[in-house]
C-alpha positions as CSV (number, residue, x, y, z in Angstrom):
1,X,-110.2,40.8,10.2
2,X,-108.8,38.4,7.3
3,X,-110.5,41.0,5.0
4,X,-107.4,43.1,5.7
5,X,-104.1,42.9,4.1
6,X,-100.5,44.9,4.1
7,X,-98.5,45.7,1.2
8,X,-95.2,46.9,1.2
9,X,-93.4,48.2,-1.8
10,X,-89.0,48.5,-2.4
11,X,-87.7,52.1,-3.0
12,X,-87.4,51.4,-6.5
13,X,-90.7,50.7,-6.8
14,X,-93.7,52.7,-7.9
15,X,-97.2,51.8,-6.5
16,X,-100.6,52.7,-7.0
17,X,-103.2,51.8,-4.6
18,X,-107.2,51.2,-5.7
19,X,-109.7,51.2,-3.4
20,X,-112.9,50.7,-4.6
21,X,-112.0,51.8,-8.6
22,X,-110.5,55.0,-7.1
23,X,-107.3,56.4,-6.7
24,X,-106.0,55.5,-2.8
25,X,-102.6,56.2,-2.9
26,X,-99.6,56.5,-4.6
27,X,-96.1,56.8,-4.7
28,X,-92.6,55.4,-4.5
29,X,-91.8,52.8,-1.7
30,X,-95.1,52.9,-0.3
31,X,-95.9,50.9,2.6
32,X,-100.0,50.4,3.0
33,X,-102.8,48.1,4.7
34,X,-105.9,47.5,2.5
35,X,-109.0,45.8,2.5
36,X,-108.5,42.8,0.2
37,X,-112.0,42.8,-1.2
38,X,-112.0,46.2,-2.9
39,X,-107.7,46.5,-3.4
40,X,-106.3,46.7,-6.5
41,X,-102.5,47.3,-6.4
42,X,-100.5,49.0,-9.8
43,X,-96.9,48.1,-8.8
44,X,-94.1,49.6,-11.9
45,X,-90.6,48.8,-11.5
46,X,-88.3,52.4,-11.7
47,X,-84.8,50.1,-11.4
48,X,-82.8,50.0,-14.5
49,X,-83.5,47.0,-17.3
50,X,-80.9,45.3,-18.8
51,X,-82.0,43.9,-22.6
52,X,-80.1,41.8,-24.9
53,X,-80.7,41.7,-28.2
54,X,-80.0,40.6,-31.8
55,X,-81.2,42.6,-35.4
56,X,-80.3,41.1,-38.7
57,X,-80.3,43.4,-40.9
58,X,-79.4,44.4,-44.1
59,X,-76.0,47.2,-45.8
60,X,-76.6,49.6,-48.5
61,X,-75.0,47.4,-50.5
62,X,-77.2,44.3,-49.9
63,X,-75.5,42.1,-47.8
64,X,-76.9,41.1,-44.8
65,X,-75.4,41.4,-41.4
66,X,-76.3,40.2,-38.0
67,X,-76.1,42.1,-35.1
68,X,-76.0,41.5,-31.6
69,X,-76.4,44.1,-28.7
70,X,-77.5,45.3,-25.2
71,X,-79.8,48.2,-24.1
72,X,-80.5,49.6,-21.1
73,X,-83.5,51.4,-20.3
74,X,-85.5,52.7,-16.9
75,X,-89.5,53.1,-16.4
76,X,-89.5,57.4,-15.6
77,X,-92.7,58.1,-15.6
78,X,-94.7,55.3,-14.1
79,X,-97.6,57.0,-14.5
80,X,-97.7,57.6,-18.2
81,X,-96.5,53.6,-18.4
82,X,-99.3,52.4,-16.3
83,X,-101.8,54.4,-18.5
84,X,-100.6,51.9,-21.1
85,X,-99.9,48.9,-19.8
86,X,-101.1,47.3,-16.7
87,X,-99.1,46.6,-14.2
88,X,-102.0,44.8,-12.3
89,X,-100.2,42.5,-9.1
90,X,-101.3,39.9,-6.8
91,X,-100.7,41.7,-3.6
92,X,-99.6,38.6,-1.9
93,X,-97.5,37.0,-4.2
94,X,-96.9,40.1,-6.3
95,X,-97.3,38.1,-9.2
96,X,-98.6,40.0,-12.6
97,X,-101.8,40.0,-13.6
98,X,-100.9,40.3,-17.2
99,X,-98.7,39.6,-19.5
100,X,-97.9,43.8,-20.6
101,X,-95.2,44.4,-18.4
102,X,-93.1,41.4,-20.6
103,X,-94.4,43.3,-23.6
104,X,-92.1,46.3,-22.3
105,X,-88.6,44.8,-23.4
106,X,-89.7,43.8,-26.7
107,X,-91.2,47.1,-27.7
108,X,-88.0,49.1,-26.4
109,X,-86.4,46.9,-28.6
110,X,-88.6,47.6,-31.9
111,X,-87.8,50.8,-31.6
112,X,-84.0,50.2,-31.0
113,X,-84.5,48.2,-34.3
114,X,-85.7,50.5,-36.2
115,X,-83.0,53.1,-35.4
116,X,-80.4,51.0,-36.0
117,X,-81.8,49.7,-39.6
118,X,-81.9,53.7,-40.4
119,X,-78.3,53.5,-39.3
120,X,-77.1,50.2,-41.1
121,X,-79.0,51.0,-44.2
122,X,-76.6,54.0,-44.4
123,X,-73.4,51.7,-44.1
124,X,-71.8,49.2,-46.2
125,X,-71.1,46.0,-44.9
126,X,-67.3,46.8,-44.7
127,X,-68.4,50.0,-42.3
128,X,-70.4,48.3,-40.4
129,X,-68.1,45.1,-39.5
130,X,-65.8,47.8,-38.4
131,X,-68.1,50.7,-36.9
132,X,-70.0,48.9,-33.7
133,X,-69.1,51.5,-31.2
134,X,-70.1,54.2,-33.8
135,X,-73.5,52.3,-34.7
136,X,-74.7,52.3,-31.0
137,X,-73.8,55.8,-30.0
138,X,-75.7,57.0,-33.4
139,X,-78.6,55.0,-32.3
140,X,-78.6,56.5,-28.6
141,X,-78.3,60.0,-29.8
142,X,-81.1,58.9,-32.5
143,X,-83.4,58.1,-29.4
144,X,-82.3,59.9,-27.1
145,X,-85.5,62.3,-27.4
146,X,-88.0,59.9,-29.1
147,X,-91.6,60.7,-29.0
148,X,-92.3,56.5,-28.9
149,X,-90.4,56.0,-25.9
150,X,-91.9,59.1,-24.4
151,X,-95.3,57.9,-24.6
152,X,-94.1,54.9,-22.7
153,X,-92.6,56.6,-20.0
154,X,-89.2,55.2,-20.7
155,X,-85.9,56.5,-20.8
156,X,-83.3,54.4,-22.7
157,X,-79.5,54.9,-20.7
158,X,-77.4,53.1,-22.7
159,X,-77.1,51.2,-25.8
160,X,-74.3,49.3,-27.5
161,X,-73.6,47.0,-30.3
162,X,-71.8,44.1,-29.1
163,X,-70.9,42.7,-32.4
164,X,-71.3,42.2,-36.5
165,X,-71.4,39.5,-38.5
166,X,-71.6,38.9,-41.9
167,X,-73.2,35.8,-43.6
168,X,-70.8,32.4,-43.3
169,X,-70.7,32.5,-47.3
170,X,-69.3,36.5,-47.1
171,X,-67.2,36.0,-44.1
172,X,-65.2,33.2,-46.1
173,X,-64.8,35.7,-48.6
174,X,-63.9,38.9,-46.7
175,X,-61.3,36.3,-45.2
176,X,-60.4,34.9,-48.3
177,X,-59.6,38.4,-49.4
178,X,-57.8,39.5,-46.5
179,X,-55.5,36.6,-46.3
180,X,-54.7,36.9,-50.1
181,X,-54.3,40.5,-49.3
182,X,-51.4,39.3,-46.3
183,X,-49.8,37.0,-48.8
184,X,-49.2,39.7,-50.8
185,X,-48.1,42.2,-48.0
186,X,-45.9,39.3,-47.0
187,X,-44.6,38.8,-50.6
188,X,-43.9,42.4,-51.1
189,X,-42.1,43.1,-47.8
190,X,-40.2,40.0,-49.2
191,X,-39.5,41.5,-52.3
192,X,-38.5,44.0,-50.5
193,X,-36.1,42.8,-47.9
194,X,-34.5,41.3,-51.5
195,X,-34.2,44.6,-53.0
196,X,-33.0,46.4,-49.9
197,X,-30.1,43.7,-50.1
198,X,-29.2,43.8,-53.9
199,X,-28.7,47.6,-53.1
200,X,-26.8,47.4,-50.3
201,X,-24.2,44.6,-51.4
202,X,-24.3,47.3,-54.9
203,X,-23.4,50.3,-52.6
204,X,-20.2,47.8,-50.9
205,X,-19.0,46.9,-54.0
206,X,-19.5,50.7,-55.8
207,X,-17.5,51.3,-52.3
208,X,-14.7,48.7,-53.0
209,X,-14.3,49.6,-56.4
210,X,-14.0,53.4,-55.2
211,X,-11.7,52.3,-53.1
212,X,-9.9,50.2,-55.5
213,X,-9.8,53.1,-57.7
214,X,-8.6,55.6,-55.2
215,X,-5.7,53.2,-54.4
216,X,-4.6,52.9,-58.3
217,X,-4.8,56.6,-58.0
218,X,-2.9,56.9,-55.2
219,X,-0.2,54.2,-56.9
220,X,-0.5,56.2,-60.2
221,X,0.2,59.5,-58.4
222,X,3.6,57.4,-56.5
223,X,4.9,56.4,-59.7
224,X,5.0,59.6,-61.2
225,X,6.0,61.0,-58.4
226,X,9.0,58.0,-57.7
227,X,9.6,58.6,-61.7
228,X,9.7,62.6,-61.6
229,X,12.2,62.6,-58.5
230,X,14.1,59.4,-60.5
231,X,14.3,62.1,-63.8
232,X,14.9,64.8,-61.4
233,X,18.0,63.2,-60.0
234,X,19.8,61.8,-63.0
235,X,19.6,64.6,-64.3
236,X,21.0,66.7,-61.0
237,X,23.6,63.7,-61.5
238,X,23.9,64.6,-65.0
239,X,24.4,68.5,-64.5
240,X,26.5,67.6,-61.4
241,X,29.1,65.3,-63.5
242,X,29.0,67.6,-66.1
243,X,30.1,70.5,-64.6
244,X,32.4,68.2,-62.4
245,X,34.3,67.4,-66.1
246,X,34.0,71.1,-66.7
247,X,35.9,72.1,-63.5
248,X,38.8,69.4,-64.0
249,X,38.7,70.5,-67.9
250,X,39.4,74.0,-66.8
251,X,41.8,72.7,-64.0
252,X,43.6,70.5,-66.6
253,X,43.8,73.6,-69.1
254,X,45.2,76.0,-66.3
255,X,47.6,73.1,-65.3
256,X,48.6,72.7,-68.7
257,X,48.6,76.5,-69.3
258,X,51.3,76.5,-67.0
259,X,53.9,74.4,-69.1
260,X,53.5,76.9,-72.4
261,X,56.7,77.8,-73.8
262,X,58.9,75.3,-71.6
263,X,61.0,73.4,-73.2
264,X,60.6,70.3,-74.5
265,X,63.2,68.4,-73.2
266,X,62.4,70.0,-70.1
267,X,59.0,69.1,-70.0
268,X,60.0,65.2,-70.8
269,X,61.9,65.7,-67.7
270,X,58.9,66.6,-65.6
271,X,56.7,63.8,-67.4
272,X,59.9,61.3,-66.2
273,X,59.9,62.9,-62.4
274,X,56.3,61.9,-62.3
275,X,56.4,58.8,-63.3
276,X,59.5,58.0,-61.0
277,X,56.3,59.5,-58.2
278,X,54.2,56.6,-59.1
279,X,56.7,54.3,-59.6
280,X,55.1,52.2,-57.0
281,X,51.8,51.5,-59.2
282,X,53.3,51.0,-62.3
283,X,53.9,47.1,-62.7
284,X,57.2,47.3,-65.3
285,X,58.2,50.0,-67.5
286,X,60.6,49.6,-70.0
287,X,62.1,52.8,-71.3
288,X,65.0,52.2,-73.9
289,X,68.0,54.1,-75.0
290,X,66.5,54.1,-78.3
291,X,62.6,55.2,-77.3
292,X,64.7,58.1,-75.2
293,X,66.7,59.1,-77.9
294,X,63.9,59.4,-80.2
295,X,61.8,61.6,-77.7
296,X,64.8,64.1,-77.0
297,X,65.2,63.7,-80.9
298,X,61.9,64.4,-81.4
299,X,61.8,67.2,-79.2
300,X,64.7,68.8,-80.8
301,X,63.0,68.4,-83.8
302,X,60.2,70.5,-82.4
């Protein structure tokens, strides 16, 4: 009666049930009673596996680099793994009766190493600081159909490349380099803004002085202008008072046309009668017997 036992097993577990060296049972989630004496219970995990892990390699150009990563990988044919390993258990305490199924991790992750040293040694160490996403998906397609994992009856899901870091001594430098390299960005953008400045207090003043110039030319065009119509007019003036001295010339000459062949005596008489006319603006006039004989004299004489 104590000779028997019951062993139950979780969906996502694979078990294999010896009785007596020979195959009893097996399958997925199996639930069994077995005689204890004889029983010899193969119990593989089929859930997923979560393994960190950390490579230090070495770039193509020599420089070491250290990686650090996660893979995830499933047992999907627990048949071909127990071949393998054993996966031996206490069916009481389902403890492991060997130390092979801790094995399991480390040689899914010797073969992740190797892959990703094929993959490193193809980089420099500038690619690979910057290429982490691209390093695991080349690795996962890499092993995607290896024969090693295959013969262990694993599948690998997923694997990714959590970070990459160079040696202290080359990280100083890289940022050594870099900041010298923003230092100089930040001088040139300087340089620059200084430039960009210069030019445009160059285009206001080329403006000013265009506009200076236009102005001058503007006054020039006044002056000539102010100076043409100036010319213009005095000599409209000019040509006005000329013919102006013309007209009374010619109204003078018929006036005096008028008076040809008087005579003379009568023509002092007329000069007299006007005179008497603008008496009124003539201050004092003296005319003497003498000066008035003289003039009727002289104009017998004539």
């Amino acid at each position: 009666m104590f000779d028997i036992g019951f062993f139950k097993a979780q969906p996502t577990e694979w078990v294999r049930h010896y009785a007596g060296g020979k195959i009893a049972r097996e399958g997925t989630g199996l639930s069994f009673y077995f005689l204890k004496h004889n029983a010899q219970i193969v119990l593989v995990p089929l859930s997923s596996r979560d393994v960190p892990w950390v490579f230090n390699e070495v770039t193509n150009n020599f420089q070491s680099v250290t990686l650090q990563g996660q893979c995830t990988y499933r047992i999907f044919e627990p048949r071909q793994a127990s071949a393998l390993l054993n996966f031996a258990v206490e069916p009481r305490s389902r403890a492991t009766l060997s130390q092979d199924p801790e094995r399991l991790p480390s040689r899914v992750t010797n073969i992740i190493q190797a892959a990703t040293r094929v993959e490193i040694q193809s980089r420099t160490l500038e690619q690979t600081l910057v290429s982490s996403e691209a390093i695991g998906a080349a690795v996962m397609n890499r092993l995607r159909e290896d024969a090693r994992l295959i013969e262990l009856g694993v599948e690998l899901l997923s694997v990714f490349v959590v970070s990459a870091k160079p040696t202290p001594e080359v990280a100083r430098a890289l940022e050594a380099t870099y900041r010298e390299t923003l230092l100089r960005q930040a001088d040139e953008a300087t340089y620059a803004r200084r430039a960009a400045a210069i030019e445009e207090e160059r285009k206001i003043k080329e403006s000013e002085l265009a506009t200076d110039i236009a102005l001058e030319e503007r006054r020039r065009n006044l002056i000539e202008l102010e100076s043409e119509n100036e010319l213009a007019e005095a000599t409209n003036r000019g040509e006005a008072a000329e013919r102006e001295a013309e007209g009374s010339a010619r109204a003078v000459q018929l006036q005096l046309a008028a008076y040809n062949g008087l005579d003379p005596r009568m023509m002092t008489a007329l000069a007299m009668q006007e005179l008497g006319k603008n008496a009124g603006r003539i201050g004092t006039l003296t005319v003497t017997s003498e000066i008035l004989a003289a003039l009727l004299d002289g104009n017998k004489t004539t």
